[in-house]
C-alpha positions as CSV (number, residue, x, y, z in Angstrom):
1,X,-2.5,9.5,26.0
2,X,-5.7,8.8,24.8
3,X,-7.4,10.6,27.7
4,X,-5.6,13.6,27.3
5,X,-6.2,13.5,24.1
6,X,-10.0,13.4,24.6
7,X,-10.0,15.9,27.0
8,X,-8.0,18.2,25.1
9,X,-10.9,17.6,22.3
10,X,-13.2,18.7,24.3
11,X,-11.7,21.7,25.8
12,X,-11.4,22.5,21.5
13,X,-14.9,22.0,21.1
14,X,-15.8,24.1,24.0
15,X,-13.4,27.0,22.6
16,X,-14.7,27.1,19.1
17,X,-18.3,27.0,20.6
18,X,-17.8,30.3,22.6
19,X,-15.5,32.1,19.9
20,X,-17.9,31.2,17.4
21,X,-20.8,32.7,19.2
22,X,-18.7,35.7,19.7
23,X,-16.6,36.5,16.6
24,X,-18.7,34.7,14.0
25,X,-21.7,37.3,13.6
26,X,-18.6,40.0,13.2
27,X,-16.9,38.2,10.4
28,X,-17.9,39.1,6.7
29,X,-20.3,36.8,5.0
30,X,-19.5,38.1,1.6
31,X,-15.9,36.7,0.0
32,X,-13.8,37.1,-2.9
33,X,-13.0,33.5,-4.7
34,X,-11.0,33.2,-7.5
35,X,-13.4,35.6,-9.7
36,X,-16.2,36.5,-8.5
37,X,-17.7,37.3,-4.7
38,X,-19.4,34.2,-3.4
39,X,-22.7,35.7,-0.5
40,X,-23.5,34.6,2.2
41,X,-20.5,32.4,3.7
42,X,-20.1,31.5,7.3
43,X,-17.2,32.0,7.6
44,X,-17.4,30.3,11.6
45,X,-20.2,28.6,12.0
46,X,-22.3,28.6,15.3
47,X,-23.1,25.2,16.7
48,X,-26.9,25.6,15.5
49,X,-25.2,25.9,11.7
50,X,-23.1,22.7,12.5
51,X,-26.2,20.6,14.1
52,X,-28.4,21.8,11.3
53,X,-25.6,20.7,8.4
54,X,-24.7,17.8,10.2
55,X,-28.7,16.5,9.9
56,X,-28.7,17.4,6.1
57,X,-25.5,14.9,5.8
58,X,-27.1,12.2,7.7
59,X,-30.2,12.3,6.3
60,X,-28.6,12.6,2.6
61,X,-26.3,9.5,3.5
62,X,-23.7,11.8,2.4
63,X,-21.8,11.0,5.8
64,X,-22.4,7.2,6.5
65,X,-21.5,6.4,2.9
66,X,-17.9,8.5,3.3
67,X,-17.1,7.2,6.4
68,X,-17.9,3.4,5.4
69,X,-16.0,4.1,1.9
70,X,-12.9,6.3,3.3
71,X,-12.3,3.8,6.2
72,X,-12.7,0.3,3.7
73,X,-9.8,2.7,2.1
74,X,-8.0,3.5,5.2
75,X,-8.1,-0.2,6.5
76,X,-6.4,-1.8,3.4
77,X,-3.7,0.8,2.7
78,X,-3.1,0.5,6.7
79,X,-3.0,-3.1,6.5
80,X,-0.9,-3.7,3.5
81,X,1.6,-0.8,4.4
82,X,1.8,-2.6,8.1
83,X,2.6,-5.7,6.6
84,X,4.6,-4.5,3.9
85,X,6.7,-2.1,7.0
86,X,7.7,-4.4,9.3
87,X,8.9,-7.5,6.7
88,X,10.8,-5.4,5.6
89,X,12.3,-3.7,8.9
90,X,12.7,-6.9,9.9
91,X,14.6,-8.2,7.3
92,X,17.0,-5.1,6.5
93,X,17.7,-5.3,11.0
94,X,19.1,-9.1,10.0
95,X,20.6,-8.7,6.8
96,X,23.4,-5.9,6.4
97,X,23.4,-6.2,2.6
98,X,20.3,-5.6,2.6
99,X,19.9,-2.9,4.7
100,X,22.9,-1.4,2.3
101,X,20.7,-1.5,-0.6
102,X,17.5,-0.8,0.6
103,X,18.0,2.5,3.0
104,X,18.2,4.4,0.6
105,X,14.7,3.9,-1.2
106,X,13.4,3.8,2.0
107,X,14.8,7.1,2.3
108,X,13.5,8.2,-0.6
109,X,9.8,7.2,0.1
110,X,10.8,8.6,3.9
111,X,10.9,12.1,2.6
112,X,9.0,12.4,-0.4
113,X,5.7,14.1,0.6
114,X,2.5,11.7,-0.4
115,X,0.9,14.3,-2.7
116,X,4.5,14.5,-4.5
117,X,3.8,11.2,-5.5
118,X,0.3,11.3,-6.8
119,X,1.1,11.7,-10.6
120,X,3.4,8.9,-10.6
121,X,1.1,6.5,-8.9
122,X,-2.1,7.3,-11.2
123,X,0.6,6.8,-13.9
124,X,1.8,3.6,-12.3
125,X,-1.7,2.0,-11.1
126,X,-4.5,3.9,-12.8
127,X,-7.1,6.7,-11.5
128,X,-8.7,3.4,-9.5
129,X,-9.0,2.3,-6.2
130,X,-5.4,0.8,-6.3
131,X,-3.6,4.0,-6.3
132,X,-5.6,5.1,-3.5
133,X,-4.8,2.2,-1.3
134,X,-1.3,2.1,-2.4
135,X,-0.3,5.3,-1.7
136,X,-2.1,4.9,2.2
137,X,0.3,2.0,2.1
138,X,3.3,3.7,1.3
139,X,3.2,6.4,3.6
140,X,2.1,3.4,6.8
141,X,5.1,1.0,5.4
142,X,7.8,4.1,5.5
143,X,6.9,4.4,9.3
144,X,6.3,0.8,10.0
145,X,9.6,-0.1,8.9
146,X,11.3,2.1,11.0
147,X,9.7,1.1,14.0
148,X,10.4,-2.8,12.7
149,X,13.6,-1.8,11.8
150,X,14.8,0.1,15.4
151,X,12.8,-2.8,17.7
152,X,14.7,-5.5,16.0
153,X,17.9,-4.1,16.5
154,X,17.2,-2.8,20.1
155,X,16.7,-6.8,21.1
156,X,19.6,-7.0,23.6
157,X,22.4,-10.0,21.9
158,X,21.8,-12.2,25.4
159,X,18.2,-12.6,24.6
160,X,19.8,-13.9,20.7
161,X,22.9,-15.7,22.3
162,X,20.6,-17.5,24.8
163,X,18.0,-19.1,22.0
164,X,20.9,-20.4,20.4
165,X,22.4,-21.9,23.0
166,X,18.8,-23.5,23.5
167,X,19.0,-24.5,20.0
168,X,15.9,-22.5,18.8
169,X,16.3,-22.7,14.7
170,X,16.1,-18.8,13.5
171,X,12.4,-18.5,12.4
172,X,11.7,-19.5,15.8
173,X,13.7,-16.9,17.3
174,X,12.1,-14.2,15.1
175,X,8.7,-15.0,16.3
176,X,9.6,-15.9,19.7
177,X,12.4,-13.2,20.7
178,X,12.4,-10.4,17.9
179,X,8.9,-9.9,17.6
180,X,7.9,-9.5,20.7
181,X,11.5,-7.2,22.1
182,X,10.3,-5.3,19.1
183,X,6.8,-4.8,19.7
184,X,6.8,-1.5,21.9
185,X,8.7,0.3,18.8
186,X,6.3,-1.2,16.8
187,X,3.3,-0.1,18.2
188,X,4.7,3.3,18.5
189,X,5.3,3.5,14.9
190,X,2.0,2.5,14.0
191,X,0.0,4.6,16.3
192,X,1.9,7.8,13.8
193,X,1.3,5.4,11.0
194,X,-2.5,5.4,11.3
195,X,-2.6,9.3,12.0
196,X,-0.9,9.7,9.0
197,X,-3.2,7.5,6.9
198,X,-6.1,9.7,8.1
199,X,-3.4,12.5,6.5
200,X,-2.6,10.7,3.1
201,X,-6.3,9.3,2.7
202,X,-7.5,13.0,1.8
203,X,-4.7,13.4,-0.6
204,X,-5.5,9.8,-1.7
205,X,-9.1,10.9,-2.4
206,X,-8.4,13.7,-4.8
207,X,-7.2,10.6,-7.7
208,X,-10.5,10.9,-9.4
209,X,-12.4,12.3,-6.4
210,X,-16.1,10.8,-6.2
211,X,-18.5,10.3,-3.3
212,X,-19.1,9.6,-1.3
213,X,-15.6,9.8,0.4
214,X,-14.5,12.2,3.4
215,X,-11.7,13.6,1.3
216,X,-14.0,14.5,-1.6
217,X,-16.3,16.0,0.9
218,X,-13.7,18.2,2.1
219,X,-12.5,19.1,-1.4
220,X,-16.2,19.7,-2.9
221,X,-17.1,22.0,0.6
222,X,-14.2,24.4,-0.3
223,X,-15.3,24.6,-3.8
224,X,-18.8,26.3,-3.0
225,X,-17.9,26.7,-0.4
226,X,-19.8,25.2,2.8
227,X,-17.8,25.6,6.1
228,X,-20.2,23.9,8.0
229,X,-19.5,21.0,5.9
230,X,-15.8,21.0,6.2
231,X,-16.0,21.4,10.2
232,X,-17.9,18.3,9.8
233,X,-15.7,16.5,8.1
234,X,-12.1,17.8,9.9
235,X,-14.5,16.9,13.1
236,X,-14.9,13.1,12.0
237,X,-11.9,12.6,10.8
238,X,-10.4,14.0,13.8
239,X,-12.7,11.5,16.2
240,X,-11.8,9.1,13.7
241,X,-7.3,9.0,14.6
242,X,-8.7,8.8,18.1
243,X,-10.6,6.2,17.8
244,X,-7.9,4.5,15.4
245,X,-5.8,5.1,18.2
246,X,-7.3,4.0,21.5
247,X,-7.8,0.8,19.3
248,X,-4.1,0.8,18.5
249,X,-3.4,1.0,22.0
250,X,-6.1,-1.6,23.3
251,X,-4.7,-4.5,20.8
252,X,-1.5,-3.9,22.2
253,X,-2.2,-4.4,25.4
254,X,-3.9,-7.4,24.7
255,X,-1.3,-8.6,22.7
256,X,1.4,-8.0,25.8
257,X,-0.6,-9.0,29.0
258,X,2.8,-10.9,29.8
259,X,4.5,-7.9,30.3
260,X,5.4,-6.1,33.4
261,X,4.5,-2.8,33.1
262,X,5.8,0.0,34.9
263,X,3.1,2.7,34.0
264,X,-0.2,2.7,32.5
265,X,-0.7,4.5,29.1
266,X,-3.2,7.3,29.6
């Protein structure tokens, strides 16, 4: 999956590179925003544009500083909601009663849009960090409890009835049989969780936007507006799920060298 998805990267890269060559000189550099005509806009910029904006962001620390700031973000809203998922998957797989009262919050959250809840949480938490990282969280836990949720009850019963006939006390068959039945769905459900963080940090960023921060950078580019800039950014982010992801897939495999595998993930 992950080499497809590289390759299919490049073949982007290689596409925009030649289209841009070709279109972008035809496109108008003059454009009409919000009230008045803004000059000289690339509209597509050529590679040249992109290397030469690319060194001003370096150089300015502009792009180091939003990369190390937006992923501290990322990591703790991916980590809380994680944690946050798959208790509670877990628990509403083992408890009816609960899963009774709880579905339908979790459906609630499931199909809210992020940026719907924005105004509550800056109500809730403040313009601070914590609504940023909350709101990464919410949207990771949503997913991550599913995942929890369908792995635990996809455990086949012999697997249950045979730890009890061992005597294994229930914790022991949680994190001995459950968890690890479970884990495939898991790590599926987090490999869209982490995409969708990279989604949810940008709307995340907009709670009292300041930089350095790849969303701001996104926001403030489309103000002046810089398209080389924004490239930039949709580029790194875009490296950024894959990298997320390969590493998604490479802990999980390290975590389940036990298992007999049938295929390789690709």
């Amino acid at each position: 999956m992950v080499r497809r998805a590289v390759v299919s990267f490049a073949v982007l890269a290689l596409v925009y590179g030649l289209v841009a060559e070709l279109a972008g000189p035809l496109l108008p550099r003059r454009i009409w925003q919000g009230t008045h005509y803004v000059e000289d806009v690339e509209l597509l910029p050529r590679y040249a544009s992109l290397a030469e904006e690319a060194v001003f962001l370096v150089r300015a620390e502009i792009l180091q500083g939003s990369l190390v700031v937006s992923g501290a973000r990322l990591l703790a809203g991916v980590l809380l909601g994680t944690l946050a998922g798959v208790a509670l998957g877990l628990a509403m797989a083992r408890a009816r009663r609960l899963e009774y009262l709880a579905e339908p919050w979790v459906a609630f959250f499931r199909f809210t849009p992020a940026f719907a809840l924005l105004p509550l949480y800056v109500l809730w938490f403040g313009a601070g960090e914590a609504s940023k990282v909350l709101l990464i969280a919410t949207a990771v836990a949503i997913v991550t409890q599913q995942g929890a949720f369908d792995g635990a009850r996809a455990v086949p019963p012999l697997y249950l009835d045979a730890a009890a006939a061992l005597g294994a006390p229930p914790r022991l068959v949680r994190r001995r049989v459950v968890l690890p039945a479970a884990l495939p769905h898991l790590v599926t459900s987090l490999r869209i969780a982490v995409a969708l963080a990279w989604v949810t940090l940008v709307v995340a960023e907009m709670i009292a936007p300041e930089m350095p921060s790849l969303g701001y950078l996104l926001t403030l580019s489309s103000v002046y507006p810089r398209v080389p800039s924004i490239v930039i950014a949709l580029a790194t982010i875009g490296a950024l799920v894959l990298v997320s992801d390969a590493l998604v897939l490479a802990a999980y495999h390290r975590a389940t060298r036990w298992m007999r595998r049938r295929h390789d993930d690709r």
